[in-house]
RODO-2510 file (C-alpha; in nm, 4 decimals, decimal comma):
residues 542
     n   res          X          Y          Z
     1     x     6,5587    -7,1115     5,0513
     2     x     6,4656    -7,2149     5,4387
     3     x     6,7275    -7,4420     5,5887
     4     x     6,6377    -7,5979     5,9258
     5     x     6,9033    -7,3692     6,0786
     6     x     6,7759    -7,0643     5,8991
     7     x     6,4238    -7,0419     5,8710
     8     x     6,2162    -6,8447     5,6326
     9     x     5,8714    -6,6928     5,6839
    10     x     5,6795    -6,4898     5,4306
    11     x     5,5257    -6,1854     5,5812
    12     x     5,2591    -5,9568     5,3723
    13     x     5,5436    -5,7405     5,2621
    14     x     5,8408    -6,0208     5,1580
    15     x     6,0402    -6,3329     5,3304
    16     x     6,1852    -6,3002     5,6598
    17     x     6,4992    -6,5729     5,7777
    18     x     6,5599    -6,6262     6,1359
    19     x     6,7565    -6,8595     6,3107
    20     x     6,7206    -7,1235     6,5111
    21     x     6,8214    -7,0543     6,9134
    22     x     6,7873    -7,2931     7,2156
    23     x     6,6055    -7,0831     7,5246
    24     x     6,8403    -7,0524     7,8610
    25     x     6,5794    -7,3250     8,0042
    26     x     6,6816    -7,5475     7,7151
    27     x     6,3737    -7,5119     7,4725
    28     x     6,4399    -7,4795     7,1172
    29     x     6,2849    -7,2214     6,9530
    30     x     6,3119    -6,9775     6,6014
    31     x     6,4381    -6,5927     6,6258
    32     x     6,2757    -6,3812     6,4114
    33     x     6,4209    -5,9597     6,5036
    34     x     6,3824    -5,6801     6,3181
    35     x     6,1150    -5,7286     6,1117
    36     x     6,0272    -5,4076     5,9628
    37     x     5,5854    -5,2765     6,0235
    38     x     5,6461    -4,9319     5,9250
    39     x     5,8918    -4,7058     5,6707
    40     x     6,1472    -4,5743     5,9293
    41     x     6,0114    -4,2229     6,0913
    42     x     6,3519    -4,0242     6,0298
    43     x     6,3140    -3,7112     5,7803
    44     x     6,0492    -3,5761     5,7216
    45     x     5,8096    -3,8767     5,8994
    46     x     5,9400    -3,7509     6,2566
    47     x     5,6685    -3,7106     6,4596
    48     x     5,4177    -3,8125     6,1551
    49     x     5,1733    -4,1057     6,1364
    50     x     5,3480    -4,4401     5,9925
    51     x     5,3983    -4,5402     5,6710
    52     x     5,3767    -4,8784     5,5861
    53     x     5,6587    -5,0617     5,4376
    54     x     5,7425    -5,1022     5,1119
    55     x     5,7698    -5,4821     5,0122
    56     x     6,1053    -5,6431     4,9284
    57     x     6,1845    -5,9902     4,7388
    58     x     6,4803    -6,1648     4,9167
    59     x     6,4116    -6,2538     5,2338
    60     x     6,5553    -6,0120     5,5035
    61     x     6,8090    -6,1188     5,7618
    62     x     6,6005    -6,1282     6,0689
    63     x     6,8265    -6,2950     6,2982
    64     x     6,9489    -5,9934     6,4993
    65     x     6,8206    -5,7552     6,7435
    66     x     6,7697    -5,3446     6,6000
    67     x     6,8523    -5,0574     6,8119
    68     x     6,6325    -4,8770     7,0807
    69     x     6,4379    -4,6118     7,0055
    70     x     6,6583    -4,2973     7,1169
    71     x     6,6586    -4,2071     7,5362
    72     x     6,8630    -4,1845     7,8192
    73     x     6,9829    -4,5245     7,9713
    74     x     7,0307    -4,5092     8,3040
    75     x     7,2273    -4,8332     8,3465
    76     x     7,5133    -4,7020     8,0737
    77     x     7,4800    -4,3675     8,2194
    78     x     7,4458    -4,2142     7,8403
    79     x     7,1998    -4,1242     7,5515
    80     x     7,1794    -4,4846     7,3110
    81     x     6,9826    -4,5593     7,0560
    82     x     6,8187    -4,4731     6,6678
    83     x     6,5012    -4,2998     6,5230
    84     x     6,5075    -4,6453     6,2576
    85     x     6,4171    -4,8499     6,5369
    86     x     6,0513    -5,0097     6,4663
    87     x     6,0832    -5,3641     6,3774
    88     x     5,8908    -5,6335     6,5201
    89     x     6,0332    -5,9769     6,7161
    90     x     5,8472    -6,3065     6,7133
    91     x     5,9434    -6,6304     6,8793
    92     x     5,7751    -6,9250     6,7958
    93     x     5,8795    -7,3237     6,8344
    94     x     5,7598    -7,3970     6,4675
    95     x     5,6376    -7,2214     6,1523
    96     x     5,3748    -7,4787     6,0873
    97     x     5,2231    -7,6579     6,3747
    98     x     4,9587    -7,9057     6,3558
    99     x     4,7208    -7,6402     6,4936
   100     x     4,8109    -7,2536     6,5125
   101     x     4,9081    -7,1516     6,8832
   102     x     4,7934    -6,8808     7,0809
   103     x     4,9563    -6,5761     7,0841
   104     x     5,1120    -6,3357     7,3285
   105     x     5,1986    -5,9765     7,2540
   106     x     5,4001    -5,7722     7,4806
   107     x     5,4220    -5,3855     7,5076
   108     x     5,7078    -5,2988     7,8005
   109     x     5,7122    -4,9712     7,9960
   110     x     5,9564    -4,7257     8,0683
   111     x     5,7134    -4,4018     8,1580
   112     x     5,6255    -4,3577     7,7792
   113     x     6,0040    -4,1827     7,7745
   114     x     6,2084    -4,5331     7,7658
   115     x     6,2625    -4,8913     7,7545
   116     x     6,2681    -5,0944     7,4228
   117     x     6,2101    -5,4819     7,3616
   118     x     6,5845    -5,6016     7,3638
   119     x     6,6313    -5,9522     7,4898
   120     x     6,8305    -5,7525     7,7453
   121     x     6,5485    -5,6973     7,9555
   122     x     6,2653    -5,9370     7,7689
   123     x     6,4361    -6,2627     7,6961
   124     x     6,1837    -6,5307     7,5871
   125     x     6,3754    -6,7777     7,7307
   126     x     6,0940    -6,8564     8,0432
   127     x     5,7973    -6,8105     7,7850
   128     x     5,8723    -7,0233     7,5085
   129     x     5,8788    -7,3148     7,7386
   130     x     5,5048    -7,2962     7,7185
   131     x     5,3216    -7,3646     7,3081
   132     x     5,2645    -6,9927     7,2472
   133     x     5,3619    -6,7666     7,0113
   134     x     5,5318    -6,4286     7,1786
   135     x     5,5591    -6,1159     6,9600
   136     x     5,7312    -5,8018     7,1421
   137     x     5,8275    -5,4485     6,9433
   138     x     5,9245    -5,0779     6,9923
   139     x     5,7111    -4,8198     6,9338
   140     x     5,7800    -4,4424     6,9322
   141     x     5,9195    -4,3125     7,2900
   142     x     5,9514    -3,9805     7,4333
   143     x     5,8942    -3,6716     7,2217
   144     x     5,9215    -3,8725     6,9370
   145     x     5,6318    -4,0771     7,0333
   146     x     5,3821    -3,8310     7,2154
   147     x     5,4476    -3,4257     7,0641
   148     x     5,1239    -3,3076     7,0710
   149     x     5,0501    -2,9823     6,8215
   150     x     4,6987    -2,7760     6,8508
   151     x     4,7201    -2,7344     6,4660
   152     x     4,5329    -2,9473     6,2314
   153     x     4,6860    -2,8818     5,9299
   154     x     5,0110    -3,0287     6,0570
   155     x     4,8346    -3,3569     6,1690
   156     x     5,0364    -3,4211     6,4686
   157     x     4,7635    -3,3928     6,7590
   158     x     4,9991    -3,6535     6,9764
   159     x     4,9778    -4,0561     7,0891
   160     x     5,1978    -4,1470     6,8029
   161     x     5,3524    -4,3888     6,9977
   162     x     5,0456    -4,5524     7,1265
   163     x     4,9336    -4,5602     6,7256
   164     x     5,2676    -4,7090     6,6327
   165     x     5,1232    -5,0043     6,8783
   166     x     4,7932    -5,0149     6,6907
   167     x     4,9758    -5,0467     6,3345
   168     x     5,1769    -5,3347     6,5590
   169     x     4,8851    -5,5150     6,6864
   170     x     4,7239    -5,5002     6,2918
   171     x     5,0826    -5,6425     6,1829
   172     x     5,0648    -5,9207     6,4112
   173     x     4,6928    -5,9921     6,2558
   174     x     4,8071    -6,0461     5,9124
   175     x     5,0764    -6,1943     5,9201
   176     x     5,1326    -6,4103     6,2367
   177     x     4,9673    -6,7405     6,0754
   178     x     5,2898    -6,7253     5,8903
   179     x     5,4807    -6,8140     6,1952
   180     x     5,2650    -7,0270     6,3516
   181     x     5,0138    -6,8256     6,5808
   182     x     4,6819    -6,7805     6,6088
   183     x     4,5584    -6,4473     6,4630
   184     x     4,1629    -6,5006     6,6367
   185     x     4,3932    -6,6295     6,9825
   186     x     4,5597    -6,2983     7,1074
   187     x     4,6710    -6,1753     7,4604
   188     x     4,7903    -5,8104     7,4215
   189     x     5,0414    -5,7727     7,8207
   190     x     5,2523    -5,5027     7,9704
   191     x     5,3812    -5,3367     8,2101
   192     x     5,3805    -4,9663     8,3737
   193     x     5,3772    -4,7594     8,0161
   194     x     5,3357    -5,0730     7,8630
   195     x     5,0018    -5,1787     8,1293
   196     x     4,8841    -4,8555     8,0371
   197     x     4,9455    -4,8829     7,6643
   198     x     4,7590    -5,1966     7,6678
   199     x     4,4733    -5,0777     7,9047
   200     x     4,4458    -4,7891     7,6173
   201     x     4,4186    -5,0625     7,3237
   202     x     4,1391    -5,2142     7,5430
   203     x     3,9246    -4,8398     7,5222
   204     x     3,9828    -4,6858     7,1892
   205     x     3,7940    -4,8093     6,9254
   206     x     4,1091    -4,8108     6,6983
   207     x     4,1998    -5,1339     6,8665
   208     x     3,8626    -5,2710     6,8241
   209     x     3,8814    -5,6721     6,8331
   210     x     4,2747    -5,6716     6,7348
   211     x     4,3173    -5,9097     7,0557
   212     x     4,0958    -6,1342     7,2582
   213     x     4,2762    -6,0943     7,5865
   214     x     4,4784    -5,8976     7,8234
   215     x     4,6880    -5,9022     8,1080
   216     x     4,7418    -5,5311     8,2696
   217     x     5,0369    -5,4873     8,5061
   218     x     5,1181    -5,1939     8,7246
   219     x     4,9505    -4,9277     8,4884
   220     x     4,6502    -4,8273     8,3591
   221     x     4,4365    -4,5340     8,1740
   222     x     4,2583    -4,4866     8,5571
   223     x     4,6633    -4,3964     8,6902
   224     x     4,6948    -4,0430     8,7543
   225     x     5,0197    -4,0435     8,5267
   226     x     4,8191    -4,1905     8,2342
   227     x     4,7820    -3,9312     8,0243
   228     x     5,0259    -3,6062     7,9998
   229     x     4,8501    -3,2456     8,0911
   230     x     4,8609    -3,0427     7,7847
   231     x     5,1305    -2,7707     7,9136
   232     x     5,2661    -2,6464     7,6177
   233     x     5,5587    -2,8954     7,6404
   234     x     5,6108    -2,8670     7,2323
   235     x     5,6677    -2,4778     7,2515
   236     x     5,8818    -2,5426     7,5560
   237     x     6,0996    -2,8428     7,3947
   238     x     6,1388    -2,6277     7,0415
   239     x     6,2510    -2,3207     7,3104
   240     x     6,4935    -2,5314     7,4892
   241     x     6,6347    -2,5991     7,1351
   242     x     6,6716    -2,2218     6,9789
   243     x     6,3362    -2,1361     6,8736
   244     x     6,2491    -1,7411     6,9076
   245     x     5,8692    -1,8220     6,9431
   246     x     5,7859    -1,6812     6,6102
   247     x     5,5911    -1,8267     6,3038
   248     x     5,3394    -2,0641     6,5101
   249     x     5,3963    -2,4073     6,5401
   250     x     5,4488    -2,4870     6,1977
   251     x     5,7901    -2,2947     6,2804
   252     x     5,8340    -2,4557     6,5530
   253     x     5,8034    -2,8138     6,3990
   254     x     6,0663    -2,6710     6,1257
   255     x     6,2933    -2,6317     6,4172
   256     x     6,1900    -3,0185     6,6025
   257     x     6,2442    -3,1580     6,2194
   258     x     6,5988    -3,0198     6,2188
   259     x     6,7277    -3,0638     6,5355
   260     x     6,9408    -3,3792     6,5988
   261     x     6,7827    -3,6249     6,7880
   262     x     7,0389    -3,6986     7,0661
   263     x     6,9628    -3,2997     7,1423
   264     x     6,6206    -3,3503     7,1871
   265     x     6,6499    -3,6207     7,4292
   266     x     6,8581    -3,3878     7,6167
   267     x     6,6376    -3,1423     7,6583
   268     x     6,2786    -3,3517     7,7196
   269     x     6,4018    -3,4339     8,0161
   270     x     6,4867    -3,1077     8,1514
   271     x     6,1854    -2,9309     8,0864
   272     x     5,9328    -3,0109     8,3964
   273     x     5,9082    -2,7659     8,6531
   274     x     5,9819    -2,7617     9,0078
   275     x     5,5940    -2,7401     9,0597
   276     x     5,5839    -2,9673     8,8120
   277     x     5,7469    -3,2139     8,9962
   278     x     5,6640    -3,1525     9,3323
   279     x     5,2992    -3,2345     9,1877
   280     x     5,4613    -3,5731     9,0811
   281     x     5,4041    -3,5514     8,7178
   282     x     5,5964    -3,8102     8,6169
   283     x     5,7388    -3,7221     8,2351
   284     x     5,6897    -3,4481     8,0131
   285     x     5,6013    -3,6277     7,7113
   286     x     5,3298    -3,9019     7,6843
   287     x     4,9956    -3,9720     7,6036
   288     x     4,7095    -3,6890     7,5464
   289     x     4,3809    -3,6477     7,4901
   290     x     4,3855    -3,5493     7,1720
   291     x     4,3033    -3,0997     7,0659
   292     x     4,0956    -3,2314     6,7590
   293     x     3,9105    -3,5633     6,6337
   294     x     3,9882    -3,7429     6,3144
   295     x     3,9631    -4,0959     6,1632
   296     x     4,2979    -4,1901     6,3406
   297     x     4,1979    -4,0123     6,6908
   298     x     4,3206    -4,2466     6,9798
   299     x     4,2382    -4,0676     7,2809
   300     x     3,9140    -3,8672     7,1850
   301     x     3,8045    -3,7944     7,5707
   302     x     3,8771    -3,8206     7,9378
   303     x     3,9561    -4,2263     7,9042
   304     x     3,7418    -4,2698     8,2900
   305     x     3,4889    -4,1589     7,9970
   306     x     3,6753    -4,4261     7,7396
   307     x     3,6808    -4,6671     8,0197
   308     x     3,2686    -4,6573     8,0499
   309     x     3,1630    -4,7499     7,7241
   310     x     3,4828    -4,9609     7,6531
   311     x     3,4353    -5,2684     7,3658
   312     x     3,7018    -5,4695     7,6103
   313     x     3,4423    -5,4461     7,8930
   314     x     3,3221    -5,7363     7,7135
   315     x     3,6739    -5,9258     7,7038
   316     x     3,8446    -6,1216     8,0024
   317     x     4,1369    -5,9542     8,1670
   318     x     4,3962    -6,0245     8,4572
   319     x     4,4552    -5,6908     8,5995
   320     x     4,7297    -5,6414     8,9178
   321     x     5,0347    -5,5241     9,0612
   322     x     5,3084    -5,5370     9,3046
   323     x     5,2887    -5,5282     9,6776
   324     x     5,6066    -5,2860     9,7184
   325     x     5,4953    -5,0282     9,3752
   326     x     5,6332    -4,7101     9,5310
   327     x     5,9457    -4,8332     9,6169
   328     x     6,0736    -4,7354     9,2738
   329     x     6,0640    -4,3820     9,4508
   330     x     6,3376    -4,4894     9,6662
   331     x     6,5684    -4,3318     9,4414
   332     x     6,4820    -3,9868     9,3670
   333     x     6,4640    -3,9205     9,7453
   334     x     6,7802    -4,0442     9,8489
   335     x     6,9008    -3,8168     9,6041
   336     x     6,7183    -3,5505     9,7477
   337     x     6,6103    -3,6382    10,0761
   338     x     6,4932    -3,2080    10,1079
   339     x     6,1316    -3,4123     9,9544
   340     x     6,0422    -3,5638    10,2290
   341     x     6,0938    -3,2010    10,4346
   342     x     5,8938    -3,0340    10,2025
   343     x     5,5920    -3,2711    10,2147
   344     x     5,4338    -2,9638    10,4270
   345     x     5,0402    -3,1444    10,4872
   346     x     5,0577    -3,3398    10,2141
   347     x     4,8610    -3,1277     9,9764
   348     x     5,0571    -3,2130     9,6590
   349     x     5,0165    -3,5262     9,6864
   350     x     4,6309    -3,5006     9,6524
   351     x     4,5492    -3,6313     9,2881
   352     x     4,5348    -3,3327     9,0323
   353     x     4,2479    -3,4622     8,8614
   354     x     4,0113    -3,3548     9,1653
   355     x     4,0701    -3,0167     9,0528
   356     x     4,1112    -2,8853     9,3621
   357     x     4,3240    -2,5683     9,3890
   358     x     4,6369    -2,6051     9,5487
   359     x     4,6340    -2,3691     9,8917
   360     x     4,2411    -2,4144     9,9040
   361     x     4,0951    -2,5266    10,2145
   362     x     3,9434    -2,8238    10,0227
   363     x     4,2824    -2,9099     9,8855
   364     x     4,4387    -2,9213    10,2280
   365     x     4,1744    -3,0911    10,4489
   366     x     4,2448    -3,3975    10,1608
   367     x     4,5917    -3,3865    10,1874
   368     x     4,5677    -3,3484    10,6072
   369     x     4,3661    -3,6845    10,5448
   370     x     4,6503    -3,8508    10,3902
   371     x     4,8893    -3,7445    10,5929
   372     x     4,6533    -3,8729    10,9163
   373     x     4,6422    -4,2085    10,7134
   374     x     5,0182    -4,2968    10,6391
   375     x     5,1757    -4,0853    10,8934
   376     x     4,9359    -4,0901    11,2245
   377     x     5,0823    -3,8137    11,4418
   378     x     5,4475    -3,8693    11,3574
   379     x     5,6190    -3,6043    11,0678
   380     x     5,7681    -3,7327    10,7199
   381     x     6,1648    -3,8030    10,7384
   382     x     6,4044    -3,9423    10,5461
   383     x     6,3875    -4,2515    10,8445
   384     x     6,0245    -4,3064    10,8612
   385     x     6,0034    -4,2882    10,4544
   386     x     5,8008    -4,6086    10,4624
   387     x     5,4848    -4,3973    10,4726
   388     x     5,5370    -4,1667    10,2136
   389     x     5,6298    -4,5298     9,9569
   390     x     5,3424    -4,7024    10,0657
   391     x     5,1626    -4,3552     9,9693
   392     x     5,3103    -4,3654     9,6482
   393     x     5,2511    -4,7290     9,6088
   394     x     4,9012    -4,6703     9,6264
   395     x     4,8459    -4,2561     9,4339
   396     x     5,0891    -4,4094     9,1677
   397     x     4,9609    -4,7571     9,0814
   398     x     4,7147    -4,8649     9,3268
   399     x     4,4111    -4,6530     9,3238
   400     x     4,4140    -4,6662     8,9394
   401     x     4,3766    -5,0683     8,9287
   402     x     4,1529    -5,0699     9,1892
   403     x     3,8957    -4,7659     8,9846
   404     x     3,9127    -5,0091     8,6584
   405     x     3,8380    -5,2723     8,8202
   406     x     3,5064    -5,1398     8,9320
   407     x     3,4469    -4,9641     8,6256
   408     x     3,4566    -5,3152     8,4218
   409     x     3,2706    -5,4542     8,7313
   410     x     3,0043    -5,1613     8,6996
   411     x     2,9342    -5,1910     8,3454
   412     x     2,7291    -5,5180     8,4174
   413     x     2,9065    -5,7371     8,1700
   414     x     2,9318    -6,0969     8,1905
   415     x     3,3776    -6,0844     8,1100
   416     x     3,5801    -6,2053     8,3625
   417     x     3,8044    -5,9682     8,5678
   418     x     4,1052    -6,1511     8,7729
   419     x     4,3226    -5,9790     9,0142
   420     x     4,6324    -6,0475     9,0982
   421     x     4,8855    -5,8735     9,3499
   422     x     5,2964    -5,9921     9,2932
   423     x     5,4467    -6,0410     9,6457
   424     x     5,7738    -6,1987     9,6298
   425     x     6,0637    -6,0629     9,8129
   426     x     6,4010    -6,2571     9,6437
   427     x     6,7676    -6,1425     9,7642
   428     x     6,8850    -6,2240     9,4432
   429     x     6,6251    -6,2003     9,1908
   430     x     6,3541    -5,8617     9,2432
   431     x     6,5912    -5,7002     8,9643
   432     x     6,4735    -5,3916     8,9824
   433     x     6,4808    -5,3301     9,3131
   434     x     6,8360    -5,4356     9,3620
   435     x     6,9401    -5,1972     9,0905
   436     x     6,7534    -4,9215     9,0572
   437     x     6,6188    -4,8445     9,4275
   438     x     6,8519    -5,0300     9,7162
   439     x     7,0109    -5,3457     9,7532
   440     x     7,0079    -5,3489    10,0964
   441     x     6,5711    -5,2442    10,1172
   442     x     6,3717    -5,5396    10,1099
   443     x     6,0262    -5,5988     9,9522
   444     x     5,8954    -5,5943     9,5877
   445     x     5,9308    -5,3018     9,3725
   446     x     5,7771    -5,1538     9,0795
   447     x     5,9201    -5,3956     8,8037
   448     x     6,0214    -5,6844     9,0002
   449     x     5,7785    -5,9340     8,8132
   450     x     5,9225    -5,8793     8,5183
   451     x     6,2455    -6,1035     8,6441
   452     x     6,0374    -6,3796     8,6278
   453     x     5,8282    -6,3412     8,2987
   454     x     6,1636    -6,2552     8,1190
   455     x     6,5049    -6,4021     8,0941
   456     x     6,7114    -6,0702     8,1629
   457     x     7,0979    -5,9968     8,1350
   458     x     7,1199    -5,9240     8,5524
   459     x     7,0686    -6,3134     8,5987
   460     x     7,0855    -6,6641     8,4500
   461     x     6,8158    -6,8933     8,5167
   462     x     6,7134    -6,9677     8,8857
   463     x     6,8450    -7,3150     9,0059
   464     x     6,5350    -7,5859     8,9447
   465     x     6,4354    -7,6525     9,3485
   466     x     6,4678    -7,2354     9,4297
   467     x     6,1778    -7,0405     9,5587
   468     x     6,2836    -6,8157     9,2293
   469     x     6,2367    -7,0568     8,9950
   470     x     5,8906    -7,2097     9,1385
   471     x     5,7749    -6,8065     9,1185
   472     x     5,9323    -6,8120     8,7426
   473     x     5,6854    -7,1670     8,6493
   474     x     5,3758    -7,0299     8,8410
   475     x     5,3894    -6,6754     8,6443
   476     x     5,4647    -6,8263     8,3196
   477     x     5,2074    -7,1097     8,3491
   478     x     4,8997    -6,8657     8,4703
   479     x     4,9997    -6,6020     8,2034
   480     x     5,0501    -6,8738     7,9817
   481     x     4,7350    -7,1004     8,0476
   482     x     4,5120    -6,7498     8,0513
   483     x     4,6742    -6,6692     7,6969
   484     x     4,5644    -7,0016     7,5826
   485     x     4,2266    -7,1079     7,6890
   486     x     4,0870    -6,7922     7,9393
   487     x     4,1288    -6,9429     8,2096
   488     x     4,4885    -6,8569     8,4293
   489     x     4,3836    -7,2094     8,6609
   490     x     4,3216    -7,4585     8,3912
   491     x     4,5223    -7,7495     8,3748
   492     x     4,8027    -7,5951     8,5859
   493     x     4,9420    -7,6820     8,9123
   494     x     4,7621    -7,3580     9,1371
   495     x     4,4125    -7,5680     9,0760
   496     x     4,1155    -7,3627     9,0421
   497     x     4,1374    -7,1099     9,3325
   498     x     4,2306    -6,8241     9,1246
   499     x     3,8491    -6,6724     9,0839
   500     x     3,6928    -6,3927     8,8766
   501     x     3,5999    -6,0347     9,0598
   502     x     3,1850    -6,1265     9,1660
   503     x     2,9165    -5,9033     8,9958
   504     x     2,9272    -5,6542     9,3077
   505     x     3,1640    -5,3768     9,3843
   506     x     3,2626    -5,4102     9,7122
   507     x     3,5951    -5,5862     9,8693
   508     x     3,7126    -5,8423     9,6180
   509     x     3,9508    -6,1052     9,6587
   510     x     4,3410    -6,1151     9,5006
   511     x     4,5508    -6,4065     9,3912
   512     x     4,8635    -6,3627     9,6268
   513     x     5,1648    -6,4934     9,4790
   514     x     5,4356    -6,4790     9,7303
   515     x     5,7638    -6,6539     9,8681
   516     x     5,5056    -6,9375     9,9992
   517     x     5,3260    -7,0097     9,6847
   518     x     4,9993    -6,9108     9,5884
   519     x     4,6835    -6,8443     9,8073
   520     x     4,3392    -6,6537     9,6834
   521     x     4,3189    -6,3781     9,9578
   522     x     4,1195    -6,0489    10,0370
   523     x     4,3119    -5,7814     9,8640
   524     x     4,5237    -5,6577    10,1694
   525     x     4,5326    -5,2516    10,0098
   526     x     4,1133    -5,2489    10,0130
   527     x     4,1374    -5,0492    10,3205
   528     x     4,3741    -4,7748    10,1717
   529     x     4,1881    -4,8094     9,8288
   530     x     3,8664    -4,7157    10,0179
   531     x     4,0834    -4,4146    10,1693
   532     x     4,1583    -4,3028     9,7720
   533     x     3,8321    -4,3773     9,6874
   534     x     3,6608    -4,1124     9,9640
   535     x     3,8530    -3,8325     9,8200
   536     x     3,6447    -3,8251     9,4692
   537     x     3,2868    -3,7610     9,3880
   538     x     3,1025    -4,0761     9,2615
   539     x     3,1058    -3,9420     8,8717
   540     x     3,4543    -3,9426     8,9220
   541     x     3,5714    -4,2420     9,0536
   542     x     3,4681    -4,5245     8,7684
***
C-alpha cells in the first residue's frame, strides 16, 4: 500500500517504496535508493556480463542508500565498500504528473577506479529544485569493472563497467514512466570517468537512441586517458595475488574468482610501473578496445574511429571543462616534488598515441616544443609548477574536448554543439580543490563544478545573495533548461547569448561562467589547443 509518506512505484521487476524527503533548498521531493537493475556480480558473476534481476512481489524498501562499489577512499584513508553494490537512485517531485518530466541521468567519475553515487558527493538537493526527473547509479569500478581477457571462451574481453551503464540507461527506459519521467526526454551527464563514460554511450551503437541529450564534463573518448593500453594488467593483477603463471587465463580467472575482494583492490593499485607513470597513465584498469567482437562489443575500434561515424553526431550536446583542470596534479607532486626534476625536455609528456618512440629525435623535438611553450627559457621547479599544471590542464582534459568538438563539427551535421568552460574561483566552495590539491592555491580544479550541481557533505547550501549560490542557480538552470527543451538559454535568466559551435572549424566561442556571471567569450585555451593540435597528423586529430 503507498502512503503519502511512503511511496510506492512499480518497476518491470516488482514495487519499490521510497520516502518522502525535503531537498536542503527546501523542495520536497520522493527518495527512491537501491533499486536493484542487475543480480548482484559476487560468485561466480565477478567480472561476467549482468544478469538481470529476478522479480519480487512486496515492494522493496527503497528508502536507503547501498554501499560503494569496493576501492580505496582517500578521504577515510581505507578500503570501503561491497561487490552487491548496483542499485539504481531516482528522485522525482511526483509519481504521476500531469505531463511526464524530462529526465536527467548522471554517471560520476573517479578515473574508472572510484567514486560511487552516494548523496555524499551527489546530493539532489540543487537539482530537484528544477521539474526533472534525476536518476544516478554505480556501475562496476576498477578491476571489477574493466579486466580485460584475450580468451573468448571465457567471455570477459573488458568494459564491463561501461556495459553495466548500458543495462542502466535500458533500466531507466522501461521503467522511469513509473516515477514520473519522460522515457523519449533523456539527458545522459558526467564527469571525468563519468564525461568519458557518457561520451562512450554517445559512440557505441549499444547505446543507440537510449538518450536524446548529453552534457560532457572534463572527459571524453578523444582524452589520452580514455581508454587503458592493453599491458597485460590481468596476468599482472592474478601475479600480484599468487598465481604461478600456469594454466592460461582460465587459471588465472580461477585465481581473480577466489581471491577476496578487499585484496584485489590492494593490489590494482600497485601494479603501474615507474615508466608507467612517468608516461602519465593514469590507472591500470579501465576501458579497452575490446581483443574480439561480439553482439555485446562496446568498444570495437580506436573510438577517434567511433567518434567519426558516431549516431550522437546527430544529437545536441554541451561539451566543457574547467579553467584550472590540472590542478588536481597538485597533489602527487608535492608528494614527490623529484617530478618536476625529472621532466628532462619534456618528452614524456608528448601524447603516447603519436606513436612516437620515446628517445627518438621526433619524440624529443615535440616534447622541446612543449617545453618552449609552457616554460620559455626558464627550467621546471617545484616554484614555477604553474607551467607544468597548465600543461596538464590542457594533455589531460583540454586537447581531448577541443578534438571532439571538431570531430562533431566535421561530420557536417546539423546537431548543436555548446561549449562551456567553468571559471569560478570560491574560498569556500571549489571542494575539490580545497581538499584534495591545496587550500591555500587558488583557481578552479578538476571537480570543482560538481559543488554546485550537487549538494555535497563538505558544505550546506550557499547563503541566497553569495556569488556561490548565483553560480549554484546559473549551472542548475542551463543544465536544467538544456535537459528540458535543448536549449541551455531558454526561458532562463543568461538570455540567449549562450550559442552553438558555427559549421566551421576554426576558433569557436565558450560560455564563461565565472565569479562575474556569465559572458559568451572566445575560448581563452584556442591558442594552446592549436599548440596540441600541431603535434598530430590530420588523420589523427578528429
Amino acid at each position: 500500500m503507498s502512503q503519502p509518506d511512503h511511496p510506492v512505484a512499480v518497476t518491470q521487476y516488482g514495487p519499490v517504496r521510497g520516502v518522502k524527503k525535503t531537498a536542503a533548498t527546501g523542495v520536497e521531493y520522493l527518495n527512491f535508493q537501491r533499486i536493484p537493475y542487475c543480480k548482484p556480480p559476487i560468485g561466480e558473476r565477478r567480472f561476467k556480463d549482468l544478469e538481470l534481476p529476478e522479480p519480487w512481489t512486496e515492494p522493496l524498501d527503497c528508502t536507503q542508500q547501498g554501499p560503494s562499489g569496493y576501492q580505496f577512499n582517500k578521504l577515510l584513508n581505507k578500503i570501503v565498500g561491497s561487490e552487491d553494490h548496483l542499485y539504481m537512485n531516482v528522485y522525482t517531485k511526483e509519481l504521476k504528473p500531469a505531463k511526464l518530466r524530462p529526465v536527467m541521468v548522471w554517471i560520476h567519475g573517479g578515473a574508472f577506479m572510484r567514486g560511487s553515487s552516494g548523496t555524499e558527493m551527489y546530493g539532489p538537493d540543487y537539482l530537484i529544485q528544477k521539474d526533472i526527473v534525476l536518476v544516478t547509479f554505480n556501475y562496476r569500478i576498477g578491476a571489477f569493472g574493466f579486466l580485460s581477457l584475450d580468451s573468448k571462451e571465457l567471455g570477459i574481453p573488458g568494459n564491463g563497467g561501461l556495459k553495466d551503464q548500458n543495462v542502466a540507461l535500458r533500466w531507466v527506459r522501461d521503467n522511469i514512466a513509473q516515477f514520473g519521467g519522460d522515457p523519449d526526454n533523456v539527458t545522459l551527464f558526467g564527469e571525468s570517468a563519468g564525461g568519458c563514460s557518457v561520451h562512450y554511450h554517445m559512440v557505441s551503437s549499444q547505446s543507440r537512441q537510449l538518450f536524446r541529450r548529453a552534457i560532457v564534463m572534463s572527459g571524453c573518448t578523444l582524452n589520452n586517458w580514455s581508454t587503458a593500453p592493453r599491458r597485460g594488467m590481468a596476468e599482472r593483477l592474478a601475479k600480484a595475488l599468487g598465481w604461478n603463471g600456469k594454466g592460461g587465463e582460465a587459471e588465472l580467472l580461477k585465481v581473480l574468482r577466489a581471491t577476496p575482494a578487499e585484496e584485489i583492490i590492494k593490489h590494482q593499485d600497485l601494479l603501474l610501473t615507474k615508466n608507467e607513470l612517468e608516461n602519465r597513465i593514469l590507472f591500470a584498469f579501465g576501458p579497452v578496445v575490446e581483443p574480439y567482437v561480439t553482439e555485446s562489443t562496446f568498444i570495437p575500434k580506436a573510438p577517434l574511429e567511433m567518434c567519426r561515424e558516431a549516431w550522437s553526431n546527430d544529437i545536441d550536446i554541451l561539451i566543457g571543462g574547467n579553467a584550472e583542470e590540472g590542478l588536481f596534479c597538485l597533489s602527487s607532486i608535492k608528494e614527490s616534488p623529484a617530478i618536476m626534476d625529472n621532466l628532462k625536455n619534456f618528452e614524456y609528456l608528448v601524447p603516447t598515441e603519436l606513436e612516437l618512440v620515446r628517445g627518438s629525435q621526433a619524440c624529443q623535438q615535440y616534447g622541446l616544443k612543449l617545453k618552449k611553450f609552457y616554460y620559455g627559457g626558464s627550467q621546471p621547479s617545484f616554484d614555477n609548477r604553474e607551467g607544468y599544471l597548465t600543461l596538464m590542464t590542457d594533455k589531460l582534459f583540454w586537447h581531448g574536448l577541443h578534438r571532439t568538438v571538431c570531430s562533431r563539427i566535421s561530420s557536417q551535421k546539423p546537431a548543436k554543439t555548446f561549449v562551456y568552460r567553468f571559471a569560478v574561483d570560491s574560498e569556500t566552495y571549489n571542494h575539490y580543490r580545497i581538499y584534495f590539491c591545496d587550500r591555500n592555491v587558488r583557481g578552479t580544479a578538476h571537480a570543482d563544478d560538481l559543488s554546485y550541481l550537487f549538494k555535497n557533505v563538505f558544505s550546506p547550501v550557499p547563503d541566497v545573495g553569495t556569488m556561490e549560490y548565483r553560480t549554484m542557480q546559473t549551472l542548475v538552470e542551463l543544465f536544467t533548461n538544456f535537459a528540458t527543451v535543448g536549449s541551455p538559454n531558454v526561458g532562463g535568466s543568461v538570455g540567449d547569448i549562450w550559442q552553438p559551435v558555427g559549421a566551421k572549424v576554426e576558433p569557436y566561442k565558450c560560455l564563461n561562467i565565472n565569479n562575474g556571471g556569465v559572458s559568451f567569450i572566445d575560448l581563452p585555451e584556442m591558442r594552446r589547443m592549436l599548440l596540441w593540435d600541431s603535434l598530430y597528423k590530420r588523420e589523427q586529430l578528429y
